[in-house]
RODO-2510 file (C-alpha; in nm, 4 decimals, decimal comma):
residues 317
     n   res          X          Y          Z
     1     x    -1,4038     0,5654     0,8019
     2     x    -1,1641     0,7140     0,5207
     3     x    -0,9389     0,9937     0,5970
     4     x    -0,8578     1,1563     0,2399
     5     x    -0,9678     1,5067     0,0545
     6     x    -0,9299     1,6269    -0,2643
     7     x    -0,6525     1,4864    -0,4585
     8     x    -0,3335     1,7630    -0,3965
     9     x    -0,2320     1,9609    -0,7075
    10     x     0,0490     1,8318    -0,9335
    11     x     0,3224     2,0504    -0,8238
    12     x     0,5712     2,1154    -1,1249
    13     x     0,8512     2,1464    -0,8627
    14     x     0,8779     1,8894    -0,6352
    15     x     1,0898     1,9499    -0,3617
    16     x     1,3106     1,6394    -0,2522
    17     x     1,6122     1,6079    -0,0336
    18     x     1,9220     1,4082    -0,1624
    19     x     1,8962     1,1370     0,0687
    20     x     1,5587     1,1010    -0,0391
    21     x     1,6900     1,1523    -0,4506
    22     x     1,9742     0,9353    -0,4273
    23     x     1,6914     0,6414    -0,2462
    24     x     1,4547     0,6897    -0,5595
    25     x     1,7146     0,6881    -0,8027
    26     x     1,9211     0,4254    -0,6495
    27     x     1,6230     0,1880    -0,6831
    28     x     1,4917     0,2966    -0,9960
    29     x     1,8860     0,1819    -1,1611
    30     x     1,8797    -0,1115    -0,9719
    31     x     1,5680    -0,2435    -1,1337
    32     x     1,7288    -0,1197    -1,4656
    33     x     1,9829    -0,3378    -1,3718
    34     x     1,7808    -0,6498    -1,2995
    35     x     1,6342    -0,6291    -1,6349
    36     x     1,9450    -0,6106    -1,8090
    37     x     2,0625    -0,9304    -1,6423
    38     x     1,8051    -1,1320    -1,7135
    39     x     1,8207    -1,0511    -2,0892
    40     x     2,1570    -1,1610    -2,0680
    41     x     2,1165    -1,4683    -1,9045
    42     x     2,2577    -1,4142    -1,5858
    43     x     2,0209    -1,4682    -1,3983
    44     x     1,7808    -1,7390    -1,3414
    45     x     1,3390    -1,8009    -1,2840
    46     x     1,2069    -1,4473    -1,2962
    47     x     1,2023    -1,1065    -1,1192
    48     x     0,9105    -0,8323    -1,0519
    49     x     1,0486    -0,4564    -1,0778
    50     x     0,8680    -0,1853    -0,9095
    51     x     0,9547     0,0971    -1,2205
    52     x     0,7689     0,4188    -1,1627
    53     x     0,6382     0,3314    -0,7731
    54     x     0,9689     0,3765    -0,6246
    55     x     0,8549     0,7229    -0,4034
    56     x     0,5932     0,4910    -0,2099
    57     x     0,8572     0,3284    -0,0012
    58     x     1,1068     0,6128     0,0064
    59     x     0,8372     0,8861     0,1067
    60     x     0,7453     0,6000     0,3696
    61     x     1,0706     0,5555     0,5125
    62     x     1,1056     0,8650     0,7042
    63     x     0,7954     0,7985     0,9082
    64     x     0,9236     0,3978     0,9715
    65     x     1,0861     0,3679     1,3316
    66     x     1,3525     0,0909     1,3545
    67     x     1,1550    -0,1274     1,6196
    68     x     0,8430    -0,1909     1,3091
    69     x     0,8661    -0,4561     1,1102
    70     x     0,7965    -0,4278     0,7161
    71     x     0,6108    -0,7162     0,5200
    72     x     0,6726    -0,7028     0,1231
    73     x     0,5410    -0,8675    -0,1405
    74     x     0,6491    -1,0205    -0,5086
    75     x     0,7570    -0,6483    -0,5977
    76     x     0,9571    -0,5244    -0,3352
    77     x     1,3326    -0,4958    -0,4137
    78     x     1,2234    -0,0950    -0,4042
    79     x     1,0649    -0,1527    -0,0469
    80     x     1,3892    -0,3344     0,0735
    81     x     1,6140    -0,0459    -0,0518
    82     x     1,4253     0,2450     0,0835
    83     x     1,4198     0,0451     0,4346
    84     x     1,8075    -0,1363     0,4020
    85     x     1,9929     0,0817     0,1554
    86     x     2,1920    -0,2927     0,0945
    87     x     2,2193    -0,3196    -0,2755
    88     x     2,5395    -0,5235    -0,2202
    89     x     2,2957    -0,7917    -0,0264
    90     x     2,0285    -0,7511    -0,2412
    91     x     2,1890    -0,8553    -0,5478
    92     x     2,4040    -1,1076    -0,3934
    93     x     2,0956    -1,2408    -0,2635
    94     x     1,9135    -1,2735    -0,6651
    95     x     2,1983    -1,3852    -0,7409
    96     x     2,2703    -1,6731    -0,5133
    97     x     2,5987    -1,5140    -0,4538
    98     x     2,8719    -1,4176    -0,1020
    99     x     2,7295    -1,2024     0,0686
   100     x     2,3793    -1,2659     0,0356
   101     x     2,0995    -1,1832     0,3073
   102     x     1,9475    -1,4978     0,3190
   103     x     2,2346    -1,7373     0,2092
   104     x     2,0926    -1,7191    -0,1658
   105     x     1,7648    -1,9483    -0,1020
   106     x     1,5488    -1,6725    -0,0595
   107     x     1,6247    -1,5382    -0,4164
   108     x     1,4207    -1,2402    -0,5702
   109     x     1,1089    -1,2367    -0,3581
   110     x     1,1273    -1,4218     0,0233
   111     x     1,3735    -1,2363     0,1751
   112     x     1,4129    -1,2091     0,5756
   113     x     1,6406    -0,9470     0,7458
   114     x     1,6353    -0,7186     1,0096
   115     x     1,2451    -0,7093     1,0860
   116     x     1,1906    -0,6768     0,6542
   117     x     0,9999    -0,9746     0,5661
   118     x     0,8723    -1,0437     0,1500
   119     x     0,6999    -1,3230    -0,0085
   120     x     0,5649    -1,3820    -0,3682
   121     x     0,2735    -1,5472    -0,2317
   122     x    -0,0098    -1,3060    -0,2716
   123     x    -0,1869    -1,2050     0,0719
   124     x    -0,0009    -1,4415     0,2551
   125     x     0,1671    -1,1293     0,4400
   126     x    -0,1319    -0,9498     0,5887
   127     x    -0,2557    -1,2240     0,8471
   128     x     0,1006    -1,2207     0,9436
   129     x     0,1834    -0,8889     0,9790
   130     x    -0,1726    -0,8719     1,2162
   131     x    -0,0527    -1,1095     1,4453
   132     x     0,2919    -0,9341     1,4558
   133     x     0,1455    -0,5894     1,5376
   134     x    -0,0664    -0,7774     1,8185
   135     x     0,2756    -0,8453     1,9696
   136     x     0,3497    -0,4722     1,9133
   137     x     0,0824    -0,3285     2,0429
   138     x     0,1707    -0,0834     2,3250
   139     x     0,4961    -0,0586     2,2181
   140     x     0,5004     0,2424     1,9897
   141     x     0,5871     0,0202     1,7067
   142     x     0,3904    -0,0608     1,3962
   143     x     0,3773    -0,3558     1,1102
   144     x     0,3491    -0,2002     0,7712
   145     x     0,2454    -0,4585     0,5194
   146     x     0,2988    -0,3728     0,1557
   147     x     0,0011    -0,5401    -0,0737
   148     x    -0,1084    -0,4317    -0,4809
   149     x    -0,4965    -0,4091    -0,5820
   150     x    -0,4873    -0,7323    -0,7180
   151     x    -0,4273    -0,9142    -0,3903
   152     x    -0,7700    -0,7680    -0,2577
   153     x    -0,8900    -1,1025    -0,4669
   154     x    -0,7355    -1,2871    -0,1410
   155     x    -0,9536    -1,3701     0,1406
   156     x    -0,6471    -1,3624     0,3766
   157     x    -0,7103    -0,9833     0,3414
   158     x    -1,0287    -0,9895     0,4886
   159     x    -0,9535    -1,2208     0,7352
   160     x    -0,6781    -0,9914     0,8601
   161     x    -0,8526    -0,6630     0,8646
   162     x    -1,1044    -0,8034     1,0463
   163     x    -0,8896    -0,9384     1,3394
   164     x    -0,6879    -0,5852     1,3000
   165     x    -0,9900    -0,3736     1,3584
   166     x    -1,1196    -0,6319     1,6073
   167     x    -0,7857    -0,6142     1,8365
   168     x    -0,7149    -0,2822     1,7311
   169     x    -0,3169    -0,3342     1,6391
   170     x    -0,1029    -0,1095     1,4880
   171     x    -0,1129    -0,2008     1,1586
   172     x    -0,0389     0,0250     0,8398
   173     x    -0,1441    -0,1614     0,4521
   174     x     0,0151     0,0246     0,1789
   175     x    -0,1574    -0,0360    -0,1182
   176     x     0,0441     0,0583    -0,4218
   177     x    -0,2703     0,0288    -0,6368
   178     x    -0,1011     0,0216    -1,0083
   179     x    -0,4701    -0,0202    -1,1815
   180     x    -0,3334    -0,3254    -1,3261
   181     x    -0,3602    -0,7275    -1,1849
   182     x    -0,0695    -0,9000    -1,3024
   183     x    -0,2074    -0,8560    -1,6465
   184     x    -0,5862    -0,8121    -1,5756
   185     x    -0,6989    -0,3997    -1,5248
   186     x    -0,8480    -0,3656    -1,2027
   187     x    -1,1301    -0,2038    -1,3096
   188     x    -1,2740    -0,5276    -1,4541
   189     x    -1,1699    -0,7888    -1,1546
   190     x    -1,2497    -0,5495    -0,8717
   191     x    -1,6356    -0,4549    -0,8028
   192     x    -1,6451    -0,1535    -0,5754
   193     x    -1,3297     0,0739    -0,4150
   194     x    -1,0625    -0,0196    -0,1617
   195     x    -1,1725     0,2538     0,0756
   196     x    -1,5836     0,0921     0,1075
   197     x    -1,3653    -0,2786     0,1508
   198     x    -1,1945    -0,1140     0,4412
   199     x    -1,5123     0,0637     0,5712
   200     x    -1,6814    -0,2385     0,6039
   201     x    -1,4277    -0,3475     0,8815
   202     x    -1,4167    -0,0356     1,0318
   203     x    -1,0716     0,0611     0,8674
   204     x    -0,9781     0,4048     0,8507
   205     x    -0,8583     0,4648     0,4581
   206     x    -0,6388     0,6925     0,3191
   207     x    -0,5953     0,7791    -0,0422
   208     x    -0,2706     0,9195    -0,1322
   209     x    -0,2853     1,0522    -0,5196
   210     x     0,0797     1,2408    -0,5152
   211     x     0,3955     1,1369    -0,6449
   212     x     0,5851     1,4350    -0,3887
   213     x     0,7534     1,2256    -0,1056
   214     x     0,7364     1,5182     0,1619
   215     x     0,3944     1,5950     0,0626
   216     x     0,3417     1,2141     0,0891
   217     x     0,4986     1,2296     0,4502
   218     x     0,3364     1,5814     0,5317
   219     x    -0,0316     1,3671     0,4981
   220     x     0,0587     1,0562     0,6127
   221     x     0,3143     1,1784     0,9627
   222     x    -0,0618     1,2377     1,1741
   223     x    -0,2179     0,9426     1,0701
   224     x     0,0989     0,6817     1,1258
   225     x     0,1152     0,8668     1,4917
   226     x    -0,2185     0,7492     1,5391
   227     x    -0,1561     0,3836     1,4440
   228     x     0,1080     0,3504     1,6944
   229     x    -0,0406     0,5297     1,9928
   230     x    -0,4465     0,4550     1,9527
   231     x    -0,3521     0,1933     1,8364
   232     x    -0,5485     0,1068     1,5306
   233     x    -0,4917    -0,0031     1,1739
   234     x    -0,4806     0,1789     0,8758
   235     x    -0,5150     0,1239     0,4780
   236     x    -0,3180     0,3982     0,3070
   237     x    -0,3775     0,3107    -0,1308
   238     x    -0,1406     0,5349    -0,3153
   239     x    -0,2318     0,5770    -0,6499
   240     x     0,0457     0,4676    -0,8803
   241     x     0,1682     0,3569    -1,2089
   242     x     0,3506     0,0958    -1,2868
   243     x     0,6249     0,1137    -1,5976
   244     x     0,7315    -0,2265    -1,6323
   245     x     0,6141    -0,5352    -1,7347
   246     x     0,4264    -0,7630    -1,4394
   247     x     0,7625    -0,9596    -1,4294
   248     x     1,0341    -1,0157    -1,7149
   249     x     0,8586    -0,9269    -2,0117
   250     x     0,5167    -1,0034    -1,9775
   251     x     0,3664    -0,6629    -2,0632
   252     x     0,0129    -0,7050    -2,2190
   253     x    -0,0600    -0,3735    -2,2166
   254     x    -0,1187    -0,1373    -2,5500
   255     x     0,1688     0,0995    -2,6718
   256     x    -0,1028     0,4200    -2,5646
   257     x    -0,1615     0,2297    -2,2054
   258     x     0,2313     0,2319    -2,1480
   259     x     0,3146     0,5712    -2,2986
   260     x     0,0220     0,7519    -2,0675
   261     x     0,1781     0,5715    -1,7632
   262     x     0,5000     0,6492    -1,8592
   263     x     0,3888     1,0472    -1,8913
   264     x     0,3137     0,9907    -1,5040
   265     x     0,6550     0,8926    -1,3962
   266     x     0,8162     1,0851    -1,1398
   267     x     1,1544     1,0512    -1,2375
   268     x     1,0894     1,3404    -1,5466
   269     x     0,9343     1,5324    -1,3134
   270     x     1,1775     1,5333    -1,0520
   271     x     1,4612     1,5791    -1,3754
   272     x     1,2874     1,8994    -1,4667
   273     x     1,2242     2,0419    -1,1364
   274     x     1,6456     2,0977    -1,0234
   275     x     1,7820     1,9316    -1,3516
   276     x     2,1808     2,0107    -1,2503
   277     x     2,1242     1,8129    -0,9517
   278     x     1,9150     1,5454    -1,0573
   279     x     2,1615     1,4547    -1,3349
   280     x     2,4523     1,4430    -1,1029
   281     x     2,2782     1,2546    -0,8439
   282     x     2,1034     1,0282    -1,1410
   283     x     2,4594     0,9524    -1,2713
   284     x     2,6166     0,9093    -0,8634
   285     x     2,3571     0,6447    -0,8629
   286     x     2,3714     0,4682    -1,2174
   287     x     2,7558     0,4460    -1,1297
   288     x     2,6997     0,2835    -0,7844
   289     x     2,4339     0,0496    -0,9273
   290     x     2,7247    -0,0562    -1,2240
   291     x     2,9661    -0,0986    -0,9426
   292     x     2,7690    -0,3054    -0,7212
   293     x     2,6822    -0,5390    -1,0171
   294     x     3,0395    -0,6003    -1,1209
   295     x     3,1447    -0,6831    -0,8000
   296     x     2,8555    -0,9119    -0,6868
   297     x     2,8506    -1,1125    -1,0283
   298     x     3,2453    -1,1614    -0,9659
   299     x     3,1572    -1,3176    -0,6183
   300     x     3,1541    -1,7175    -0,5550
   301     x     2,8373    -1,9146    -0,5002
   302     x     2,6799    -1,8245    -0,1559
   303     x     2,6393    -2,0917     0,1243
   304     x     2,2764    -2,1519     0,2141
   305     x     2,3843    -2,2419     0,5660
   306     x     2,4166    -1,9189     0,6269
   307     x     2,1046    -1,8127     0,5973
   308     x     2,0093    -1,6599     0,8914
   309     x     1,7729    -1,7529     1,1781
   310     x     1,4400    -1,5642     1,2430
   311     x     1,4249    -1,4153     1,5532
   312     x     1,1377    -1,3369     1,7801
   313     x     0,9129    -1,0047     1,7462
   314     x     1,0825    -0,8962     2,0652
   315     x     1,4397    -0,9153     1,8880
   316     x     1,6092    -0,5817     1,8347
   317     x     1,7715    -0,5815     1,4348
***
């Protein structure tokens, strides 16, 4: 069954609170920020940004309760943020430095803390966060489990959304569904549409085609109630764009590819919609994000031992 309509209207004013602004922008410099360490050496292996899907987990994060647990993937310093506003821990973290959430050996993409769970291994998440919403179920609570349109290569996908519609858990899959694999278009590794994939399991399917995070929310509040109290899972695929390379610098993609998906970023929009505000809360942020990097990269090595345990779903964070 999908649950969508016709795609909303591009508003030229997006309306966004400054919590919600400062979230966005706050993860859009730390990504910057990434970027520019790695060029300069700083730090080491390699690091996925999420530049230009940033409102997906911010426009998300209003409808999250405390008691769900979140399941990221390889790209999903952006989710952490908009969930933990922790940049401190984040960075520490990437950079194996004091202070970091999972004593430094989680690094860029396994990171565990308070019920926020990511791994780079594609799919691996799903069949987890099924099992975890089993435990949920009847409680109100939901697993959300982040996954891109290239992981629907992974039979762990299937596998899960069968069990989920089979159980019927509360489970919510965000699909941030960037057209591109890595650096393979989707349109010529995936045969058919995400919404008949979740059909076939009985999957109710959203499709979410704005970049407004309270029109985002305004869709999305009914369907999320009905995922916690039915309970039954849902696959919401937001439409997106992704700015960056796949990791580093790995960007195969054509100077016209990256300047049309760069004509779709939010951030102008949002610039042009309140520009006084955006540019102080834009330069609030940038400032924090500086901060935060001179102070973790002055830190000492973290300790691994003291990396935190994993507690049970019943734990409260």
């Amino acid at each position: 069954m999908t649950v969508t309509a016709a795609a909303p209207p591009r508003s030229p004013r997006p309306a966004v609170a400054d919590r919600d602004l400062r979230s966005l922008l706050l993860i859009r410099h730390f990504e910057r920020a990434l970027l520019r360490l790695f060029e300069r050496g700083v730090l080491s292996g390699t690091t996925h940004t999420c530049l230009g899907q940033e409102y997906v987990p911010v426009a998300l994060s209003a409808l999250l309760r405390d008691d769900d647990f979140v399941f990221s993937n390889h790209r999903g310093h952006g989710h952490f943020l908009a969930r933990h506003p922790d940049p401190h821990g984040l960075l520490a973290e990437i950079m194996g430095r004091e202070g970091a959430l999972c004593g430094g050996v989680g690094g860029s993409q396994h990171i565990y803390h308070q019920r926020f769970l990511s791994t780079g291994v594609q799919g691996e998440s799903l069949p987890v966060a099924t099992g975890v919403a089993l435990k949920l179920a009847g409680t109100g609570a939901l697993a959300c489990a982040y996954i891109g349109d290239g992981t629907w290569g992974e039979g762990a996908v299937y596998e899960a959304l069968n069990m989920a519609s089979l159980w019927r858990v509360p489970l919510l899959v965000v699909v941030e569904h960037n057209g591109i694999a890595q650096s393979t278009p989707t349109s010529v590794q995936m045969a058919g549409t995400i919404a008949a994939r979740a059909a076939a399991f009985g999957v109710r399917h959203h499709h979410v085609a704005s970049a407004d995070v309270e029109e985002i929310r305004a869709g999305l509040a009914p369907l999320l109630d009905a995922v916690r109290t039915e309970p039954s899972p849902l696959v919401v695929e937001f439409a997106t764009h992704r700015l960056g390379p796949h990791s580093k610098g790995d960007d195969t993609r054509s100077p016209e590819e990256i300047r049309r998906v760069r004509e779709s970023d939010w951030y102008d929009r949002y610039a042009e919609a309140d520009p006084e505000r955006f540019a102080r809360i834009d330069a609030e942020q940038r400032d924090l994000v500086e901060r935060v990097v001179a102070e973790v990269s002055a830190r000492p090595a973290a300790q691994a031992a003291s990396a935190p345990s994993a507690p049970s779903p019943e734990a409260r964070p």
